[in-house]
C-alpha positions as CSV (number, residue, x, y, z in Angstrom):
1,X,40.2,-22.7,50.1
2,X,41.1,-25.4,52.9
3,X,42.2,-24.2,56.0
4,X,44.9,-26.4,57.0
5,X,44.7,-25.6,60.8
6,X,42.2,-24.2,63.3
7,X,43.9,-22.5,65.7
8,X,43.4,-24.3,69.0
9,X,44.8,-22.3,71.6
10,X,42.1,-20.1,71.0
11,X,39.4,-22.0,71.5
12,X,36.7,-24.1,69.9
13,X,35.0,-22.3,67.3
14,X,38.0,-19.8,67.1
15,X,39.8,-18.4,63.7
16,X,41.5,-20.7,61.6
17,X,44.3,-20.0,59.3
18,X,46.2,-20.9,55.9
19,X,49.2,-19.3,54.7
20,X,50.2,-19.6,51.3
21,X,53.6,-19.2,49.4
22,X,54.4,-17.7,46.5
23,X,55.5,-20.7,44.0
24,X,59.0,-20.8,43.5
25,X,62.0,-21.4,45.2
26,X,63.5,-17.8,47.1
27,X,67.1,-16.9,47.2
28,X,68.8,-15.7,50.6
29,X,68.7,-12.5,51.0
30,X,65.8,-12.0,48.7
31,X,62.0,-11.3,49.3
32,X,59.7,-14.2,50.5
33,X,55.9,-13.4,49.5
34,X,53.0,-14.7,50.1
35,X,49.5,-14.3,51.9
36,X,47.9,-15.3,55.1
37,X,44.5,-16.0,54.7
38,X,41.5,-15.9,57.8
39,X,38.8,-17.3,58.4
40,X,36.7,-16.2,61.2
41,X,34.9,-19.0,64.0
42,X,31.7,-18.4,65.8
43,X,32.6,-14.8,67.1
44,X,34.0,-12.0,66.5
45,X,37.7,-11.7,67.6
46,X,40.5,-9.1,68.4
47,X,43.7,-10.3,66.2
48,X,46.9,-8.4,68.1
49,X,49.6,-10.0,65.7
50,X,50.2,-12.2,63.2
51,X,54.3,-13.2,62.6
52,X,55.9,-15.4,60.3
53,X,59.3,-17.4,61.8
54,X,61.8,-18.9,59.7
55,X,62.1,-22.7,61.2
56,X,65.4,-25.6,60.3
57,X,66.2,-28.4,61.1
58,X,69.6,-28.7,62.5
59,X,72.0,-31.1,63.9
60,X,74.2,-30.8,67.6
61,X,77.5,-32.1,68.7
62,X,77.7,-32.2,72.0
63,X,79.1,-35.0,74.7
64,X,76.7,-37.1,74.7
65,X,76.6,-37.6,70.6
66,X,74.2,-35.5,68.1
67,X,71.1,-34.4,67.9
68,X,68.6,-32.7,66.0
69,X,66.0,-30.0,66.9
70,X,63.9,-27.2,65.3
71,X,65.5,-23.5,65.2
72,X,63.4,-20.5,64.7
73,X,66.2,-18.3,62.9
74,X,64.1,-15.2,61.7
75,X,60.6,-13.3,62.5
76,X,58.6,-11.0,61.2
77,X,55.2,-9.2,61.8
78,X,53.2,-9.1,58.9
79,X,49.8,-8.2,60.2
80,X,47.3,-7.4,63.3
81,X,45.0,-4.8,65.3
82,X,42.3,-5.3,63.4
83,X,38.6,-7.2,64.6
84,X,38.0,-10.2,62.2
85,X,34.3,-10.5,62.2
86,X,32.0,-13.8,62.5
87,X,32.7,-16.2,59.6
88,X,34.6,-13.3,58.0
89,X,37.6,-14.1,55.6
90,X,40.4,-11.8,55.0
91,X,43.3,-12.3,53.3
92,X,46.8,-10.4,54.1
93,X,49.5,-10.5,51.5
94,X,53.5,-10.3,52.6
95,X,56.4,-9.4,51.3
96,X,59.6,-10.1,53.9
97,X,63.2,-10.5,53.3
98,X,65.1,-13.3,53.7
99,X,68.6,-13.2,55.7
100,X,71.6,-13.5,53.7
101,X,72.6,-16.9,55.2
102,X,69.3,-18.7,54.7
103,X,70.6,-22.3,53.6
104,X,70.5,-23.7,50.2
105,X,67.4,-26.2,49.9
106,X,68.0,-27.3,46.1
107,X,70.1,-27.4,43.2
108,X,68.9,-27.5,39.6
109,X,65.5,-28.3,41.3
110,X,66.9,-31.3,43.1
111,X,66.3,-31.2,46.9
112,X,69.7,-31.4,48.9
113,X,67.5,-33.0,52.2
114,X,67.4,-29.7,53.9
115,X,64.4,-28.7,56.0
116,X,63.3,-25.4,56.1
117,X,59.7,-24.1,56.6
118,X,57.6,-21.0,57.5
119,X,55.7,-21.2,60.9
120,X,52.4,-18.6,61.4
121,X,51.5,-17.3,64.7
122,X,48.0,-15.5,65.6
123,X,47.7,-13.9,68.8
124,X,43.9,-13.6,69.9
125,X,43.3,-12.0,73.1
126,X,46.6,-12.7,75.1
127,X,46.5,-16.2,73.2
128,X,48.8,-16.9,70.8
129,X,49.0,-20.5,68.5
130,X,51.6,-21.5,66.0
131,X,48.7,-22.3,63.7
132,X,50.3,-23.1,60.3
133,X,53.1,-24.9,58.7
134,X,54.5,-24.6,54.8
135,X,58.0,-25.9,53.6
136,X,60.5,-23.2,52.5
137,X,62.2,-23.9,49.1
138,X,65.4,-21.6,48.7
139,X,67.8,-21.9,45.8
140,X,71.5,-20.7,45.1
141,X,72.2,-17.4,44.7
142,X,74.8,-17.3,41.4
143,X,78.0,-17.2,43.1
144,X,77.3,-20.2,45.0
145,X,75.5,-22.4,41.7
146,X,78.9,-21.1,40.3
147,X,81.3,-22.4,42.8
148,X,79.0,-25.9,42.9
149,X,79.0,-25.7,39.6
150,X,82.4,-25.7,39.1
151,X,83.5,-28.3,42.1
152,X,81.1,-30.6,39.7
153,X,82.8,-29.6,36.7
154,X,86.1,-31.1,38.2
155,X,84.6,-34.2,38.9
156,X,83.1,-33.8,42.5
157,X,80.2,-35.6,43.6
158,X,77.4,-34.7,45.8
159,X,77.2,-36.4,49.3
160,X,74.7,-35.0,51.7
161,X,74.1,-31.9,53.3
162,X,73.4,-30.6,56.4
163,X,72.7,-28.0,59.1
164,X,75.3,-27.9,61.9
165,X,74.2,-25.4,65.4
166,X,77.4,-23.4,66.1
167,X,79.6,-20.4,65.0
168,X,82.4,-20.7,62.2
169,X,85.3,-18.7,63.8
170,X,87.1,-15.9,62.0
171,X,84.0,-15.2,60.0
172,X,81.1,-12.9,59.8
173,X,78.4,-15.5,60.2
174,X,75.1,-14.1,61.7
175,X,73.1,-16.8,62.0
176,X,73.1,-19.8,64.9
177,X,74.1,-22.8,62.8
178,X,75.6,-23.1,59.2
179,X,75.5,-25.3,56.7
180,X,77.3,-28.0,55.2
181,X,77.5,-29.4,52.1
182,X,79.7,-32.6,51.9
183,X,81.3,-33.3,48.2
184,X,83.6,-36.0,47.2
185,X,87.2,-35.1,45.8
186,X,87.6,-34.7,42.0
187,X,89.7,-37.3,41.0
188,X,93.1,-35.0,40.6
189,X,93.1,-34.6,44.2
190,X,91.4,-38.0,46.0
191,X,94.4,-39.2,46.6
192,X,94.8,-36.3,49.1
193,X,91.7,-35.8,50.0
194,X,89.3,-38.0,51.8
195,X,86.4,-35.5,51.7
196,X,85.1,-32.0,51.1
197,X,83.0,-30.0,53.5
198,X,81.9,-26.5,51.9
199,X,79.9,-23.4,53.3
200,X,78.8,-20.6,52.1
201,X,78.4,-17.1,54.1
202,X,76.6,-14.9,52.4
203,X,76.3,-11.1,52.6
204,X,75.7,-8.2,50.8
205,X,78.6,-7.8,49.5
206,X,79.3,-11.2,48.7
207,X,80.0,-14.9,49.8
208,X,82.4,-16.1,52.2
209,X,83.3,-19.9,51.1
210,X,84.7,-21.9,54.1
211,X,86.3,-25.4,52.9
212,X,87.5,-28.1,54.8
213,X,89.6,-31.0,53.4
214,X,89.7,-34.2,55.4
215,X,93.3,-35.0,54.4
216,X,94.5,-38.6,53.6
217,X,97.7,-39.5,55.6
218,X,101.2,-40.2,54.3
219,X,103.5,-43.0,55.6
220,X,105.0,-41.0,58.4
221,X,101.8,-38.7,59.4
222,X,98.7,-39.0,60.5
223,X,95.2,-37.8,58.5
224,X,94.0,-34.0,59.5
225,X,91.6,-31.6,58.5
226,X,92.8,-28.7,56.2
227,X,90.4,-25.5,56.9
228,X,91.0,-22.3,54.8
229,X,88.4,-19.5,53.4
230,X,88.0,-17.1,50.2
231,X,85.6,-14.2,49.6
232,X,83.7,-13.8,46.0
233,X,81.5,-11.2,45.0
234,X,78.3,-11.0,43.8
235,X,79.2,-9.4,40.7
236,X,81.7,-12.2,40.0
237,X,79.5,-14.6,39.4
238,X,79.3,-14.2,34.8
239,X,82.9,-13.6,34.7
240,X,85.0,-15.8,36.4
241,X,86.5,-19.0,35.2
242,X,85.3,-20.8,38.4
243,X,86.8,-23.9,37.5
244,X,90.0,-22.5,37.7
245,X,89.3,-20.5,40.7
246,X,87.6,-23.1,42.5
247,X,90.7,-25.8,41.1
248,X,93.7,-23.0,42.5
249,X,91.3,-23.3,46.1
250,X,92.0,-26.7,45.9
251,X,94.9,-26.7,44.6
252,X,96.2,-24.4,47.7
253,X,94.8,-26.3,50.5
254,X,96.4,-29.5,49.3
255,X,99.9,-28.5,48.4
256,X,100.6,-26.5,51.9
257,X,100.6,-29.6,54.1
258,X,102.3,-27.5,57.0
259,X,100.2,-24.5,56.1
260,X,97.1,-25.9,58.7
261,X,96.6,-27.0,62.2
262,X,94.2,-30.3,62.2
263,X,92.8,-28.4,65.7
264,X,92.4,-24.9,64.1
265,X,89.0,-22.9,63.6
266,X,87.1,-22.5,60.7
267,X,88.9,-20.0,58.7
268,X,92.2,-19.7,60.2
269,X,94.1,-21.1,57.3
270,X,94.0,-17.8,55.3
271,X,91.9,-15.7,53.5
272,X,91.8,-15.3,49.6
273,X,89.8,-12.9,47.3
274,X,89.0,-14.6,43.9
275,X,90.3,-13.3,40.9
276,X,91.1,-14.5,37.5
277,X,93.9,-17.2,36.9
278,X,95.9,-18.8,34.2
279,X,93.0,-20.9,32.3
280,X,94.9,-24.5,32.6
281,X,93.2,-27.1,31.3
282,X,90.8,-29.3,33.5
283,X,88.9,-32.2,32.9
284,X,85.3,-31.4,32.3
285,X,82.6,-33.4,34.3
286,X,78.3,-33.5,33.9
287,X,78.6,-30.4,37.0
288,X,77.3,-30.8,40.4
289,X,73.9,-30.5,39.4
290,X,73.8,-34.0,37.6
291,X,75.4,-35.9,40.9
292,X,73.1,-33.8,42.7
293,X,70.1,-35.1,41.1
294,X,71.8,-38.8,41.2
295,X,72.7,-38.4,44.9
296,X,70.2,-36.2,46.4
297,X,67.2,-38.0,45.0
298,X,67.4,-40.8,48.0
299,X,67.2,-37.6,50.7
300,X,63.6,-36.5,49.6
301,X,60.4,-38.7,50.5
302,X,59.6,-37.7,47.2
303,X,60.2,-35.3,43.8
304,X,57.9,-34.8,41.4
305,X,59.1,-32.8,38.8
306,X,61.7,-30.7,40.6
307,X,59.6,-30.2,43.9
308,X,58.9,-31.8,46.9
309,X,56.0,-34.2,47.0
310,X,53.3,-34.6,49.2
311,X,54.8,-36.5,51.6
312,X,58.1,-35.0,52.2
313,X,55.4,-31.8,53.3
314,X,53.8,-34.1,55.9
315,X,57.2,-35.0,57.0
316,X,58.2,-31.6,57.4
317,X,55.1,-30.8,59.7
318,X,55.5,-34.4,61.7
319,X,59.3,-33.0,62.8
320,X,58.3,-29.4,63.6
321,X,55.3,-30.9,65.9
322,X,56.2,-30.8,69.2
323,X,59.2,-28.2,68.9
324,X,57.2,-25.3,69.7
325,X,58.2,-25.8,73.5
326,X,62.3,-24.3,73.5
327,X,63.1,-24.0,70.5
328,X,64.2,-20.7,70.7
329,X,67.0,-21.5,73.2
């Protein structure tokens, strides 16, 4: 075994640590596992604690324009209070939980240009260093491949996604940012709708879907953005028709013009529970996951059958260096 990182703030001839993933992507709120494996320097050495934090990358709006920075969302202890002898290698597996809202890294396989990653702290002796780095690959959980599923099925296209720092109001978001992901119109609507912005709030009880429709203008009024929200269940996910539940969504944001205020919150245009509906027929596209792997493909260094290439991990660890310093704040 390589040990990717000696841990400096310790000193030389200190510990040195590696912390290895289970393979395969997680789902939010499900169990991350793994193992963190030491290896002992010239001495012995007292190790107090060993924590894993959950680390994005997330964008700002402020005054000034955007910006991006590294949030530690999540942290866990996983180990420590023991003496780790001369040379002496021990390994420590871990099981933790994911929160509910942990962002959606990949469809079908295909990266959606989301960075997530698992940070390792060892505290020696009063010291503590951020020693070790790995990516985080979550998927969908199967409400939310459902609902992309079906926006694809209709005929939308994938168009980036992101993580935005701030609170959606009128909702029960936990976490400090949420994310986006930014879908073209199917074709029955685009010629009322600009673009689609989608979130998902997840919980145990189910999923909160946020939507907002950048409206196209009509002769006498201006463009504005059309906000509304609908809760699905976890058990809904095998027995829906989600492309007509997803197609009514639509289909209610974009026929009650007046029903919106282009200045409103997140969430303020109304809240819907899914249920079934009429099955009407809709025109059947490739789903999301094929424009996913046709429009996502450009936001990864590299993919290599499904995951991220070597690369894209080195890019992951260039970002995160250097935000150790505030990025709790």
């Amino acid at each position: 075994m390589v040990f990717k990182r000696l841990l400096g703030a310790i000193g030389v001839g200190g510990p040195s640590v590696d912390t290895v993933l289970d393979g395969g992507a997680a789902l939010p709120g499900g169990d991350l596992t793994g193992r963190v494996l030491l290896r002992g320097g010239g001495s012995a050495v007292e190790i107090e604690h060993i924590g894993l934090e959950l680390i994005a990358r997330v964008e700002a709006e402020h005054a000034e324009g955007e910006s991006e920075g590294a949030v530690a969302f999540e942290r866990f202890t996983v180990g420590g209070g023991f003496r780790l002898g001369e040379q002496e290698e021990r390994e420590l597996p871990f099981s933790v939980r994911l929160p509910w809202e942990t962002p959606v890294t990949e469809l079908y396989g295909q990266p959606l240009g989301i960075v997530l990653g698992v940070r390792t702290e060892v505290a020696v002796a009063g010291a503590r260093d951020k020693g070790d780095l790995d990516p985080l690959a979550v998927r969908p959980l199967p409400v939310q491949e459902a609902v992309l599923e079906a926006f694809g099925q209709l005929g939308s296209g994938f168009r980036s996604a992101d993580l935005e720092y701030g609170r959606i109001g009128s909702t029960g978001q936990q976490l400090p940012f949420y994310q986006e992901i930014e879908l073209t119109p199917p074709p029955g609507y685009a010629h009322a709708v600009n673009e689609i912005e989608l979130t998902f709030l997840a919980s145990p009880a189910g999923v909160e879907v946020v939507l907002e429709a950048d409206k196209r203008g009509g002769p006498f009024s201006a463009g504005h953005d059309a906000l509304s929200r609908f809760t699905v269940r976890h058990e809904d996910a095998a027995v829906l028709d989600w492309q007509s539940e997803v197609d009514g969504w639509l289909r209610r944001m974009t026929e009650h013009r007046d029903a919106y205020d282009s200045h409103a919150a997140y969430g303020h245009g109304g809240e819907h529970y899914a249920g079934h509906h009429s099955a009407d027929a809709h025109r059947s596209g490739p789903g999301l996951g094929t424009a996913v792997a046709a429009g996502a493909a450009g936001l990864a260094v590299g993919v290599v059958g499904g995951m991220v290439a070597a690369e894209a991990v080195d890019e992951i660890g260039d970002f995160f260096e250097g935000e150790d310093e505030g990025d709790e704040d």
